[in-house]
C-alpha positions as CSV (number, residue, x, y, z in Angstrom):
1,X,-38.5,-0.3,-43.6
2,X,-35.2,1.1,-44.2
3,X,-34.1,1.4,-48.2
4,X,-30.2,1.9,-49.4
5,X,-30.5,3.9,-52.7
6,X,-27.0,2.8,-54.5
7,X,-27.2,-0.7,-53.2
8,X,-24.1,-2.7,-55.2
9,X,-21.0,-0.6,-53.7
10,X,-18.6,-1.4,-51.0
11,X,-19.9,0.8,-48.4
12,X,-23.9,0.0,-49.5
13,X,-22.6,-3.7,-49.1
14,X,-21.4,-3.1,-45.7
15,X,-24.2,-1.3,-44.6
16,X,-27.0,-3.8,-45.6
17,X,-25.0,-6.4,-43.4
18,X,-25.1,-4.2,-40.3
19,X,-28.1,-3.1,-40.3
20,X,-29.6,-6.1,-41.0
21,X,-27.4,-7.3,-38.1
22,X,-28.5,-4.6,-35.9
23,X,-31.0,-2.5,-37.0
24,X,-34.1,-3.9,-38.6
25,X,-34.8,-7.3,-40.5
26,X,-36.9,-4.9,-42.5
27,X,-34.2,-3.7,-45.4
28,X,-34.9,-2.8,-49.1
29,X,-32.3,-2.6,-51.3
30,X,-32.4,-0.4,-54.6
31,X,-30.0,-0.1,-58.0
32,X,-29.9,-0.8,-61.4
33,X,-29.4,-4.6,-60.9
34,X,-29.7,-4.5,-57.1
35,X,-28.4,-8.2,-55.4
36,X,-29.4,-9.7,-52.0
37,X,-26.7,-9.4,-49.1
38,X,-28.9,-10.4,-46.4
39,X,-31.2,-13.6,-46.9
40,X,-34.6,-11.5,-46.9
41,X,-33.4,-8.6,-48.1
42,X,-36.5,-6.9,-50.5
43,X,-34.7,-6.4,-53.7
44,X,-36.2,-3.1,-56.0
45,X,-34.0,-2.6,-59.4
46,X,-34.9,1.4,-60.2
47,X,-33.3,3.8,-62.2
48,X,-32.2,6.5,-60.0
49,X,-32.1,9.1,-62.8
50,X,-35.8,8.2,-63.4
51,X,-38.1,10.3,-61.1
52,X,-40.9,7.6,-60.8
53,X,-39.3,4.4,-60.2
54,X,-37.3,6.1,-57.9
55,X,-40.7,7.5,-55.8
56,X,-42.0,3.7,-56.1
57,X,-38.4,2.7,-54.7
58,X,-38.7,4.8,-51.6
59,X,-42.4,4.2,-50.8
60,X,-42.8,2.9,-47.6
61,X,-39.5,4.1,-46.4
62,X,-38.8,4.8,-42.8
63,X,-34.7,6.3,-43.9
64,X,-33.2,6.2,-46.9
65,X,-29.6,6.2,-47.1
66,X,-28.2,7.6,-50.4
67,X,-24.9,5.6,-51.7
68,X,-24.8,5.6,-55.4
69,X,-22.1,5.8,-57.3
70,X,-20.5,6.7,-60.6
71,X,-17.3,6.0,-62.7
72,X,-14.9,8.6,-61.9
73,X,-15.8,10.9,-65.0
74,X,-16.8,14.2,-64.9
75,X,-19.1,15.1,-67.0
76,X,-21.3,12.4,-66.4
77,X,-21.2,13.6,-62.5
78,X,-22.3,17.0,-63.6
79,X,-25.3,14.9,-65.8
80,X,-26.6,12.4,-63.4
81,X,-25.3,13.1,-60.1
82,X,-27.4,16.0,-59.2
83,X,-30.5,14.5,-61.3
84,X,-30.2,11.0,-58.8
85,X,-30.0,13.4,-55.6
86,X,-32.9,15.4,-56.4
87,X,-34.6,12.7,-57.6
88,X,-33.6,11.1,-54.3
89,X,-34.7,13.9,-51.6
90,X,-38.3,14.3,-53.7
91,X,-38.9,10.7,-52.8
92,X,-38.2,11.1,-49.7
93,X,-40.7,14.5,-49.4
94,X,-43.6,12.0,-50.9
95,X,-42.3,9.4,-48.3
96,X,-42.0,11.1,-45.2
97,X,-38.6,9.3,-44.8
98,X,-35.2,10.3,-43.5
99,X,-32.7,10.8,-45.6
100,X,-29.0,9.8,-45.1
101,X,-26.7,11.2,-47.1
102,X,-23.0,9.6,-47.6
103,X,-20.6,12.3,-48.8
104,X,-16.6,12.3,-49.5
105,X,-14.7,15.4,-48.9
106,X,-13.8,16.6,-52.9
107,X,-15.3,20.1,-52.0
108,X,-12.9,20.5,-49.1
109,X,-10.1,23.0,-50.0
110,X,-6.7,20.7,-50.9
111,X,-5.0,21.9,-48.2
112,X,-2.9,21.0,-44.7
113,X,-6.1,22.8,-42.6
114,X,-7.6,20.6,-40.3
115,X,-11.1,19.2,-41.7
116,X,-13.8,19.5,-39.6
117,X,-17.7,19.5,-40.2
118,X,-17.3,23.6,-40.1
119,X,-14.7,23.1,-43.0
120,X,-16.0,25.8,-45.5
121,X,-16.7,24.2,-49.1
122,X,-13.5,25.7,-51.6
123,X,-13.8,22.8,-54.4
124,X,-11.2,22.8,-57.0
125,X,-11.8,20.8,-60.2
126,X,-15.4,19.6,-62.0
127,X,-16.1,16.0,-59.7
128,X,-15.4,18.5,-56.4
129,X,-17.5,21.4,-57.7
130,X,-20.0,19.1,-58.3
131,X,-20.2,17.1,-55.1
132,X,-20.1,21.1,-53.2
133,X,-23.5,21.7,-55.2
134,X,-24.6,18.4,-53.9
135,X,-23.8,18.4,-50.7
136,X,-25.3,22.1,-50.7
137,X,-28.7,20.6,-52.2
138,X,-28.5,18.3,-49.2
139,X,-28.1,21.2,-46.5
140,X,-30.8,23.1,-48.3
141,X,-33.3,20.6,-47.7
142,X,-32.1,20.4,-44.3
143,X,-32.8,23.5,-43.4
144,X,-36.1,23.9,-44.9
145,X,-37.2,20.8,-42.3
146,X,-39.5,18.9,-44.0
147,X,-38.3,15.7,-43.6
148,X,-35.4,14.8,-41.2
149,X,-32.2,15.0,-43.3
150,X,-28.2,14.4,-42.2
151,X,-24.8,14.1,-44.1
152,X,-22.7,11.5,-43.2
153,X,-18.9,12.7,-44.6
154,X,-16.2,10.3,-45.2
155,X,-12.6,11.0,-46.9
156,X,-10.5,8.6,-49.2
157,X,-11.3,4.4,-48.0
158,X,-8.6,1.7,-47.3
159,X,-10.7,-1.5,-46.9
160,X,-11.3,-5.1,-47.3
161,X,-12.8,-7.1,-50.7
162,X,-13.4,-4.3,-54.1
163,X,-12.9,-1.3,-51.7
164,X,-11.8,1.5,-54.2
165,X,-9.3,4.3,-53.7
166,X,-5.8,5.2,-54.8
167,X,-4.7,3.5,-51.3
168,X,-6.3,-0.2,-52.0
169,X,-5.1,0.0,-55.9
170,X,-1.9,1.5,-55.9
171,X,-0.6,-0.1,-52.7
172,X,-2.9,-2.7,-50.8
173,X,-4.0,-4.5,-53.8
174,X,-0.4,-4.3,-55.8
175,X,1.0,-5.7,-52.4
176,X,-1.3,-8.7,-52.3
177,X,-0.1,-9.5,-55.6
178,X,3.4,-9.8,-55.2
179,X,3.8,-6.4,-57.2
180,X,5.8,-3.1,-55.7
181,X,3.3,-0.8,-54.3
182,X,3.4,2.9,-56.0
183,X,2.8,6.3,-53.7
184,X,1.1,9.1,-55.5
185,X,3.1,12.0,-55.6
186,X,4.5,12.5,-52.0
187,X,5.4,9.5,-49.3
188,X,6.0,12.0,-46.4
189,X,2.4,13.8,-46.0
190,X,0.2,12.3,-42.9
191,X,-2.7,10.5,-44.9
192,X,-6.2,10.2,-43.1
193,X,-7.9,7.1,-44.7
194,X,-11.3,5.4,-43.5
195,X,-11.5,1.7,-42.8
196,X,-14.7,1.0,-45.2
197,X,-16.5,-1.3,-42.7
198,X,-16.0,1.9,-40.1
199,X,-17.4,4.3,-42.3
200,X,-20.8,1.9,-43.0
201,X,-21.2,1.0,-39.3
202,X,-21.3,4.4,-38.6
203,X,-23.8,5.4,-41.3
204,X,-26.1,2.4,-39.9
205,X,-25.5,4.7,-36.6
206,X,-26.3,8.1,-37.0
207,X,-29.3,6.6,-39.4
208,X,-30.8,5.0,-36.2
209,X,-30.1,7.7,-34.2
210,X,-32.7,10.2,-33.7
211,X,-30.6,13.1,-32.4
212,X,-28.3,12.5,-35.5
213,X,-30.4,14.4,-38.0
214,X,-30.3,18.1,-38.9
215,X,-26.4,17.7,-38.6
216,X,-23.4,17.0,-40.7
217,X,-21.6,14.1,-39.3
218,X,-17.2,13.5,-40.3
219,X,-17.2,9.8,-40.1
220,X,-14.9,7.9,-37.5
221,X,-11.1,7.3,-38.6
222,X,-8.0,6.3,-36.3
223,X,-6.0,9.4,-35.5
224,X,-2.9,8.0,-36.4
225,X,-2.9,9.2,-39.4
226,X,0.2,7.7,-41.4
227,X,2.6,8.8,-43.9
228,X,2.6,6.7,-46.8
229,X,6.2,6.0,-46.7
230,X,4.6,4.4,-43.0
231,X,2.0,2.9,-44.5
232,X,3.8,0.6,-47.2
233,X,6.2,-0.3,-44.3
234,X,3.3,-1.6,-42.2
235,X,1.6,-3.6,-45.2
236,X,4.3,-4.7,-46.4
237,X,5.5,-6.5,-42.3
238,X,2.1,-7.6,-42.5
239,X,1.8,-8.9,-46.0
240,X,5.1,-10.6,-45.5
241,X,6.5,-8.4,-48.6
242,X,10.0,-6.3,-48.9
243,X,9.4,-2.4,-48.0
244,X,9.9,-0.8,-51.3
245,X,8.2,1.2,-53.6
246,X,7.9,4.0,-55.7
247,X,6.5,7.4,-55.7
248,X,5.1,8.6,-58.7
249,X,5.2,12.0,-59.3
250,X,2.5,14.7,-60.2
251,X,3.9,15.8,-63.5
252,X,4.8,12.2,-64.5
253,X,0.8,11.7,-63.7
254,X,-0.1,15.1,-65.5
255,X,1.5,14.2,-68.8
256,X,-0.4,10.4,-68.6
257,X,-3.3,12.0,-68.6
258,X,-2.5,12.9,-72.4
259,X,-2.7,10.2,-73.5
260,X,-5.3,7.7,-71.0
261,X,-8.6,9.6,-70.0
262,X,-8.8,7.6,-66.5
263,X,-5.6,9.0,-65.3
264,X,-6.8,12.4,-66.5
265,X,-10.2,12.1,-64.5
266,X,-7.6,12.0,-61.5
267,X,-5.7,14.8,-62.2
268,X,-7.8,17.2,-60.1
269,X,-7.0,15.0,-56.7
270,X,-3.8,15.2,-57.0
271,X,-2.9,18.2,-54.9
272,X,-4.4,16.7,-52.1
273,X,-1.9,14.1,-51.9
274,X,1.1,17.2,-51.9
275,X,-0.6,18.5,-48.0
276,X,-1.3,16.3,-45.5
277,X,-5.0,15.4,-45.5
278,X,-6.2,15.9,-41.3
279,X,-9.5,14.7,-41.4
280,X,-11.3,15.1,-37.9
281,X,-13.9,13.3,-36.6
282,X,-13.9,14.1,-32.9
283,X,-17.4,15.2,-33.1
284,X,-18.7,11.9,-33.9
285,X,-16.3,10.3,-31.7
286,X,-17.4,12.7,-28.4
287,X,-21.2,11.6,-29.1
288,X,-20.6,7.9,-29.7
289,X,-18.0,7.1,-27.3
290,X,-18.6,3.4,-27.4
291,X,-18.1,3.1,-31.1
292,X,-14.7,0.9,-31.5
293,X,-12.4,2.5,-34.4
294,X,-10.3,0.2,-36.2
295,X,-6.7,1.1,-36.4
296,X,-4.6,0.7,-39.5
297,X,-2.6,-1.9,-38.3
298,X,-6.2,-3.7,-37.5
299,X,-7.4,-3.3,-41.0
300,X,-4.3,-4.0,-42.9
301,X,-4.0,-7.7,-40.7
302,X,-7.7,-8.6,-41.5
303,X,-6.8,-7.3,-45.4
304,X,-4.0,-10.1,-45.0
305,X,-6.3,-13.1,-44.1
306,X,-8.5,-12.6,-47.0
């Protein structure tokens, strides 16, 4: 039995399908108000905040792969976040299971310095303080041993269907409908995005890979890594749209965060779009030389035949 904890989100979404596809007929799936991706797909709705259900959730678990989700406000991060993960990694004690951990990179420095898996943790802002204590809980329990434990770390998606990120709403999804795309604060720093159906394949990976546990993992991207002034220009070719747009600066953003609190939960992000964002994920690349990475030019044409 393998059991997604999170199970409604893009990535979760993903996942079930591949490893249904390629791992085990044998898949649980576990939220609030979980819904069935694959046609026998056990469905368990649990709160994750809730310390029981969430031990009844994981019973019977071989791996457990942690992908929940909250709305991008920060103090109920700080609340539940660290409540759902410890919640999460008990469960797993009492099962015996593995535990797969998908991360993001908000407790990297927001910096030029090329990312890697040795990337100390320098978070700047509440959401990336509390994703460094997280991710921190996560390598604690991997080094005490008891139950074998990895972190599977992704940065900012560009993807197909409800993928979220500033990429798919500001540009992908304004594109598609007919509307001029709009670059947060710079259209000249090289932009490392992950292709979501990349970044859940190779979760289902390292999860069905012995070797890959006790280790933190930077998940597969193309190395191209594009500008967003390049970026537009290929969605735009491929989208059949005029290459314009507009860059919308950080102080224009700072002062709309007055007055709307979603553009204020941002705020703290922005200075990553000011550096370029080199994300590396040779490692992962080096031990799973077979694994096909989809370029952008890939993912933006199968973005256009939806």
């Amino acid at each position: 039995m393998q059991t997604i904890l999170g199970a409604n989100g893009q990535i979760a979404t993903e996942l079930a399908r591949i490893l249904y596809q390629q791992h085990t007929g044998d898949l649980r799936l576990v939220s609030r108000n979980p819904r069935r991706v694959n046609e026998h797909d056990s469905l368990v709705a649990a709160d994750l905040l809730d310390a029981g259900q969430t031990t009844e959730a994981v019973k019977g678990s071989q791996i457990v792969y942690f992908t929940a989700g909250l709305p991008p406000d920060s103090k109920l991060w700080e609340e539940r976040f660290p409540v759902m993960l410890r919640n999460a990694l008990q469960a797993c004690r009492m099962a015996g299971a593995g535990f797969a951990y998908f991360d993001n990179t908000y407790m990297y420095p927001q910096n030029s310095q090329i990312q890697t898996e040795e990337t100390r943790f320098a978070p700047a802002g509440r959401k990336g303080r509390v994703r460094a204590m997280m991710a921190s809980m996560v390598l604690e329990e991997m080094a005490r041993g008891d139950i074998p434990v990895l972190i599977a770390r992704a940065p900012e998606f560009y993807g197909p269907g409800k993928t979220q990120s500033f990429t798919n709403a500001l540009i992908i999804d304004r594109l598609k409908a007919g509307k001029r795309p709009l670059v947060p604060v710079r259209d000249d720093t090289r932009r490392t995005l992950i292709w979501t159906p990349d970044a859940s394949r190779a979760l289902a990976t390292l999860g069905n890979t012995p070797g890959a546990f006790g280790q933190t993992w930077h998940l597969p991207c193309c190395d191209e890594r594009p500008t967003y002034k390049t970026f537009v220009d290929m969605a735009s070719r491929i989208f059949g749209r005029t290459p314009s747009y507009s860059v919308i600066g950080k102080w224009p953003l700072i002062i709309a965060g007055i007055f709307s609190k979603k553009v204020r939960e941002i705020r703290e992000l922005l200075p990553r779009y000011e550096q370029d964002n080199l994300f590396d994920s040779t490692k992962f690349k080096r031990h799973f030389p077979e694994f096909s990475v989809t370029t952008y030019e890939e993912g933006l044409e199968l973005i256009g035949r939806e």
